[in-house]
C-alpha positions in Angstrom: 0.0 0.0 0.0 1.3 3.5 -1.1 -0.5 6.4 0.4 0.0 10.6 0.2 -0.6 11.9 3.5 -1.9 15.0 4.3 1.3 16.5 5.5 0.4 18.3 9.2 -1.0 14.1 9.7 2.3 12.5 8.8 3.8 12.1 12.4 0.2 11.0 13.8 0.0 8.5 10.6 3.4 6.7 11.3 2.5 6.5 15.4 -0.8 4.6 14.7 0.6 2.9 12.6 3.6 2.0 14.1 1.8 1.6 17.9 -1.3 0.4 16.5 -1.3 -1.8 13.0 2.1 -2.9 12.2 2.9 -5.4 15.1 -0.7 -7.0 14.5 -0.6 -7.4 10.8 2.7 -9.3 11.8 1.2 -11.0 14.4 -1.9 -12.3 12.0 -1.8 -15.3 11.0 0.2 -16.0 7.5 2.0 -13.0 7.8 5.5 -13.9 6.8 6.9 -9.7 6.7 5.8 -6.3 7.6 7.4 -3.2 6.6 6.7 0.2 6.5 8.6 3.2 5.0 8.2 6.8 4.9 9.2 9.4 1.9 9.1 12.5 3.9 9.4 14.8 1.2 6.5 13.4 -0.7 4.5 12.8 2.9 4.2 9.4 1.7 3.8 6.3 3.5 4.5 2.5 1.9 3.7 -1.2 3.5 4.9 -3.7 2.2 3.6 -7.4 3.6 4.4 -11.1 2.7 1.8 -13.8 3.2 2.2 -17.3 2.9 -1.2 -17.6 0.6 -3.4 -15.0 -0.8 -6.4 -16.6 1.4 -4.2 -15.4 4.4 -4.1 -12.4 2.7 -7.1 -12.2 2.1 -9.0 -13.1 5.7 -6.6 -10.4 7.5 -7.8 -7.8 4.7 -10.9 -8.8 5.6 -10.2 -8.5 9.5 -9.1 -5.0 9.0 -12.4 -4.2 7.0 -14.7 -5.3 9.3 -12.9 -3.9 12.4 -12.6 0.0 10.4 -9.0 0.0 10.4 -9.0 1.5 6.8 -11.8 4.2 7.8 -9.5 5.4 10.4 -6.5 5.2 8.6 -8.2 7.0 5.1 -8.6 10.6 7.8 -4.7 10.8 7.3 -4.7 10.4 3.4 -5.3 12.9 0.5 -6.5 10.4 -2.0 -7.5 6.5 -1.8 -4.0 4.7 -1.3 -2.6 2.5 -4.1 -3.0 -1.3 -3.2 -0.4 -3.7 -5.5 -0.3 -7.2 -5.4 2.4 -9.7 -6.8 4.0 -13.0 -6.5 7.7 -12.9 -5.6 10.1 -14.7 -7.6 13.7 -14.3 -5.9 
């Protein structure tokens, strides 16, 4: 996930997310990695995650959909974040 920030919200995004998300979506079952990184500049915020199987993937989406994770998380952006998926290969 890739998401501009609305810059006086940058700080306040990283803390919840560092206090608040990260160590569960590591936690959650299937989650292999977690990372997030910041592009202060730009007041942009990146997560990266590795899941053994897209269904992991998929029920801890879920998970943070029905528990409004992203509602509270979309108050700090400017636009809908940009969500990629892919299959490592090395």
């Amino acid at each position: 996930m890739e998401a501009k920030v609305i810059p006086e919200k940058l700080d306040d995004c990283i803390k919840l997310l560092v206090e608040n998300r990260l160590e569960d979506t590591k936690a959650y079952d299937g989650c292999e990695t977690c990372y997030g990184s910041v592009d202060r500049e730009k007041s942009i915020v990146t997560i990266w995650s590795q899941w053994s199987t897209v269904e992991h993937f998929e029920k801890y989406f879920d998970w943070r959909k029905e528990r409004g994770d992203f509602s509270e998380l979309s108050s700090f952006f400017t636009e809908e974040p940009k969500m990629a998926t892919s299959e490592v290969f090395f």
